[in-house]
C-alpha positions as CSV (number, residue, x, y, z in Angstrom):
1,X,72.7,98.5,23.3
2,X,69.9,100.5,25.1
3,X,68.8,97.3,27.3
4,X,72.9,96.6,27.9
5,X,73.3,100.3,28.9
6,X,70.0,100.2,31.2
7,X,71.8,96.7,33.3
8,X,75.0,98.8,33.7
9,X,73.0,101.6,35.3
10,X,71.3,99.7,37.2
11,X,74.3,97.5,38.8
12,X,75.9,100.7,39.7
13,X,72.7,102.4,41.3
14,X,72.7,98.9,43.1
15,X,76.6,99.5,44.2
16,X,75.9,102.9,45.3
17,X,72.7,102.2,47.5
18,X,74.7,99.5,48.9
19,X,77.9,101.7,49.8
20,X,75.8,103.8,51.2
21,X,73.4,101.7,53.4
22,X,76.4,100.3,55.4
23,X,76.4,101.5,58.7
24,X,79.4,103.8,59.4
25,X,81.7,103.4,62.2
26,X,82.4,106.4,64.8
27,X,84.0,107.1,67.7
28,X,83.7,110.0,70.4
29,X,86.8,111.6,71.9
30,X,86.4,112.7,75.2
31,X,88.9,115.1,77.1
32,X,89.5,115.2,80.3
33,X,92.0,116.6,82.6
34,X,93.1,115.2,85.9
35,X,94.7,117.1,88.6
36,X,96.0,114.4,91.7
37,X,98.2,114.5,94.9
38,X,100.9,112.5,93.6
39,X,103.3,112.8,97.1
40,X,101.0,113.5,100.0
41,X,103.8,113.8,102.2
42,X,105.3,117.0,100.4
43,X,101.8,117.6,99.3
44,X,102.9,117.8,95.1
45,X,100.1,118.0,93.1
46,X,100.2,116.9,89.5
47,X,98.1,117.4,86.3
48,X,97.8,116.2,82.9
49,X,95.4,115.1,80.3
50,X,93.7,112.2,79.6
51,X,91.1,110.8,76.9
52,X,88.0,108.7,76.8
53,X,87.3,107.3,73.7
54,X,84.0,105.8,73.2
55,X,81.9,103.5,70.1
56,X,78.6,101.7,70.8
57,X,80.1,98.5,72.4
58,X,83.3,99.8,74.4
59,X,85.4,102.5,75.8
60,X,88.7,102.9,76.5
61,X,90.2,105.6,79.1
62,X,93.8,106.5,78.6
63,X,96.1,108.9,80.5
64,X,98.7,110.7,78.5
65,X,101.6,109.0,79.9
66,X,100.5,105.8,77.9
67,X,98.0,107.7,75.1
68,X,100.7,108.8,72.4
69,X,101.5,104.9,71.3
70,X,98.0,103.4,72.1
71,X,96.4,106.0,69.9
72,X,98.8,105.6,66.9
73,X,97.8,101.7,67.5
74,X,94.0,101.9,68.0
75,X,93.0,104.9,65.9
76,X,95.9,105.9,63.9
77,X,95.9,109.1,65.2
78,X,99.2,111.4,64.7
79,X,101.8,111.2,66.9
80,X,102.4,115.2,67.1
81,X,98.5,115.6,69.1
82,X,99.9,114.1,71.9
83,X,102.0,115.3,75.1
84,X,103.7,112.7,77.2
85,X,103.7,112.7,80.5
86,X,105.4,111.8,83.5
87,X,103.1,110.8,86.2
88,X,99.9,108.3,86.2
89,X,99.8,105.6,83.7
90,X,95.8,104.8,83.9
91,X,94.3,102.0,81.1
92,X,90.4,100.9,81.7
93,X,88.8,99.5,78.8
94,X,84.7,98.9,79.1
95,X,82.5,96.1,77.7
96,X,79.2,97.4,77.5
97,X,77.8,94.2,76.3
98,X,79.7,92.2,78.6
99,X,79.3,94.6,81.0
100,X,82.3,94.2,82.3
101,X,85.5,97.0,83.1
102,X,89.0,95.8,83.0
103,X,91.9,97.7,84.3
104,X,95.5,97.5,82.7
105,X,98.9,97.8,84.3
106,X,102.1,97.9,82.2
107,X,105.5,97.9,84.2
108,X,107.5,97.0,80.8
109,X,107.0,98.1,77.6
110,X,104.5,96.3,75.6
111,X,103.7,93.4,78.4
112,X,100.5,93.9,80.0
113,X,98.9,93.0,82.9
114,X,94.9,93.0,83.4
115,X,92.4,92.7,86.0
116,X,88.6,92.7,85.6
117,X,85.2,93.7,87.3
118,X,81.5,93.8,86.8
119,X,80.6,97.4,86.0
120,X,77.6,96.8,88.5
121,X,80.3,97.3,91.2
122,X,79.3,100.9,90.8
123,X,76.8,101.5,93.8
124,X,76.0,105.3,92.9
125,X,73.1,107.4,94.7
126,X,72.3,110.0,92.4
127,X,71.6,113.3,94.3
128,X,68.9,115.8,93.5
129,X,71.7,118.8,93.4
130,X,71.8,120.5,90.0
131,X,74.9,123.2,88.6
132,X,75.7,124.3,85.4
133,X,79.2,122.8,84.4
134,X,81.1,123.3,81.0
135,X,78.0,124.5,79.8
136,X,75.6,121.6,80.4
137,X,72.7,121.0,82.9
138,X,74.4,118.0,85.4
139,X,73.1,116.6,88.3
140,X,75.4,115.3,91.4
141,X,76.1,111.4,92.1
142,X,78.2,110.1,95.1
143,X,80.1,106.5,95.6
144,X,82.0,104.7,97.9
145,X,84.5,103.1,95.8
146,X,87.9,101.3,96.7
147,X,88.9,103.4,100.5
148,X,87.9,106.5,98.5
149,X,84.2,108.7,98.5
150,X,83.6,110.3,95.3
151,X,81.2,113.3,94.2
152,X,80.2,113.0,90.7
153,X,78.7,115.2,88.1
154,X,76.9,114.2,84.9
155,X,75.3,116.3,82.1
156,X,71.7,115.1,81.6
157,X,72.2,116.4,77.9
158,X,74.5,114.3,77.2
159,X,73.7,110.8,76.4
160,X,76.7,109.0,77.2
161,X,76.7,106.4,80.4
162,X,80.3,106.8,80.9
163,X,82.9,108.6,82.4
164,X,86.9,108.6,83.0
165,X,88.4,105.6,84.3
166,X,86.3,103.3,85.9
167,X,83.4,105.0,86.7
168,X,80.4,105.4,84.5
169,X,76.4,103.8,84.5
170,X,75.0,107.3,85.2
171,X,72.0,108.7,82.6
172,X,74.3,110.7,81.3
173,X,78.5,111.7,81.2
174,X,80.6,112.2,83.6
175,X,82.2,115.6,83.8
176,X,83.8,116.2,86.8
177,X,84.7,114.0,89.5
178,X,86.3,114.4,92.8
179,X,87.3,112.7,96.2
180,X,86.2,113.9,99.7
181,X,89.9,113.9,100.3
182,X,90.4,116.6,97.8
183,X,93.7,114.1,96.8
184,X,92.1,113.8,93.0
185,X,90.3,115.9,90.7
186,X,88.7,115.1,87.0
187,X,87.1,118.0,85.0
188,X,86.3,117.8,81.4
189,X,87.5,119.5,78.4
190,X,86.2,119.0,75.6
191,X,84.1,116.2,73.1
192,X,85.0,115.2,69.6
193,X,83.1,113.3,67.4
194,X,85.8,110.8,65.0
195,X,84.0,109.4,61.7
196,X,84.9,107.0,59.8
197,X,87.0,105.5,63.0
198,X,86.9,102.1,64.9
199,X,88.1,101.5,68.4
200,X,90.7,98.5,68.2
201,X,92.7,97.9,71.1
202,X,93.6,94.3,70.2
203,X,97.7,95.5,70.6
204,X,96.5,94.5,74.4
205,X,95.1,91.1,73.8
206,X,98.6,89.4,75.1
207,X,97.5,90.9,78.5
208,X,97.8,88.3,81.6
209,X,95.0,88.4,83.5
210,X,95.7,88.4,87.4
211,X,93.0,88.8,90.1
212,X,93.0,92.3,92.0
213,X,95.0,91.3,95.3
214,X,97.9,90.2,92.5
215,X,98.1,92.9,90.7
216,X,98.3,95.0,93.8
217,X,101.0,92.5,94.9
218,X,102.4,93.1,91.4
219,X,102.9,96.9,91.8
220,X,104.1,96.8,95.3
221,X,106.5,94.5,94.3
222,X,107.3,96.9,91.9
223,X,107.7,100.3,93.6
224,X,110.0,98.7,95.9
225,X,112.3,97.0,93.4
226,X,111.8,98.8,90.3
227,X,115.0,99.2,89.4
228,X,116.2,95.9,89.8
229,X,113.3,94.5,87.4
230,X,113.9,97.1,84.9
231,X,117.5,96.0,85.0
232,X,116.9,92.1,85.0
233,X,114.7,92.8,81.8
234,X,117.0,94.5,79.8
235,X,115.8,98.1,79.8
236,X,118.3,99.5,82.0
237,X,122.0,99.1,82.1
238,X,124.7,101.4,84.4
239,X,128.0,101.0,86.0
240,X,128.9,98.8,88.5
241,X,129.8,102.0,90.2
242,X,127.0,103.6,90.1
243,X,124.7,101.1,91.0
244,X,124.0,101.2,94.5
245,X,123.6,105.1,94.6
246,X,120.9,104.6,91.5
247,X,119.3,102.2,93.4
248,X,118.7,104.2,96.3
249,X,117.4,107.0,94.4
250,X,114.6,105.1,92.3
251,X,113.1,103.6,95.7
252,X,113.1,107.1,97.2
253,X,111.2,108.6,94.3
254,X,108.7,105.5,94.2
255,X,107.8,106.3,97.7
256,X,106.7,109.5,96.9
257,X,104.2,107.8,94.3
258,X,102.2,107.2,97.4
259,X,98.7,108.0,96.9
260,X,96.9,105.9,93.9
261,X,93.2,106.2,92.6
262,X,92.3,103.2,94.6
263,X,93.1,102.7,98.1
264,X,91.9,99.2,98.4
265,X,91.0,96.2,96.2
266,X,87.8,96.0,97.4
């Protein structure tokens, strides 16, 4: 009985050590907001959040516009934390391993389109400037990237090489960013640790993948005939009658969507 009982203990010390020496997953949130010259002829700023989230092989950047059913998909989170809005709908996911950043654009819901890049397309010159910002020691980093110049700041005591949207491979993360222009503006706002969490975005695995100049071609294509697409696919339907007028209007609100993150493809 005694050497019966002493295998049972045993067995379940043996469980419990194992339970417990398996790594655990966790993922950092980061928060951001973004403030951009959506109309530069009327000179309309917007703002709204956005989130990084981050484990040890990946990232994935999010604007809000897109973040409320991504994050119920790839962390479960509750659909209540999130705000939707109206404006820029930015996806980059990171491959730290494969070192590689792809960019998503979604004109329909649920059919994606991708585009990738070598992270090492990021040519920063880190400065010797210093600041306090948020609370943490940074030091300032410029680029050249895509018709834009951009002034970077990163907190040394943070050990995260990333940063919102595509930009990251700094020693340490980003938290603020701005153009030269002044056109867009990214500060952070906070940093969450999630445990117990995995990143999964696999609901974008059905992406097509297009080179740069087509997607470009793609969302041109797009401003200037949005309604018609929408309408061929199914997702809008009006009266004959008030087609035309309709029609008009959506192409004159797409021109005011006239001044995106990237200015060229290359």
């Amino acid at each position: 009985m005694y050497k019966k009982s002493l295998i049972i203990f045993v067995f379940l010390v043996v469980c419990v050590l194992a339970v417990f020496a398996q790594p655990t997953k966790s993922v950092v949130r980061i928060e951001y907001k973004l403030k951009y010259l959506y109309d530069t002829v009327t000179n309309n700023f917007y703002e709204e959040p956005a989130e990084l989230f981050i484990d040890d092989d990946q990232s994935y950047f999010v604007s809000t516009q897109r973040s409320t059913s991504d994050s119920i998909a790839y962390l479960n989170l509750p659909k209540e934390r999130f705000i939707r809005a109206r404006t820029k709908p930015l996806r980059v996911y990171k491959d730290f391993k494969a070192g590689s950043t792809v960019y998503y654009e979604s004109f329909y819901p649920d059919v994606f389109l991708k585009t990738e890049e070598a992270m090492s397309d990021m040519a920063w010159e880190i400065q010797s400037d210093t600041a306090t910002l948020f609370g943490y020691l940074c030091q300032k980093a410029t680029l050249k990237y895509r018709g834009r110049e951009w002034i970077a700041w990163f907190a040394l005591d943070i050990p995260i090489s990333d940063g919102p949207y595509k930009f990251g491979g700094l020693p340490g993360l980003i938290v603020r960013m701005n153009d030269t222009r002044n056109h867009w503006f990214i500060d952070f706002q906070s940093l969450t640790h999630l445990p117990d969490r995995e990143l999964n975005i696999s609901f974008l695995n059905t992406a097509t993948k297009l080179s740069a100049t087509e997607l470009r071609e793609q969302l041109i294509d797009f401003k200037e005939n949005s309604f018609e697409r929408l309408e061929a696919a199914g997702i809008l339907g009006i009266r004959a009658e008030d087609r035309a007028q309709m029609i008009k209007n959506s192409r004159e609100n797409q021109k005011k969507n006239n001044n995106e993150i990237e200015l060229k493809i290359n």
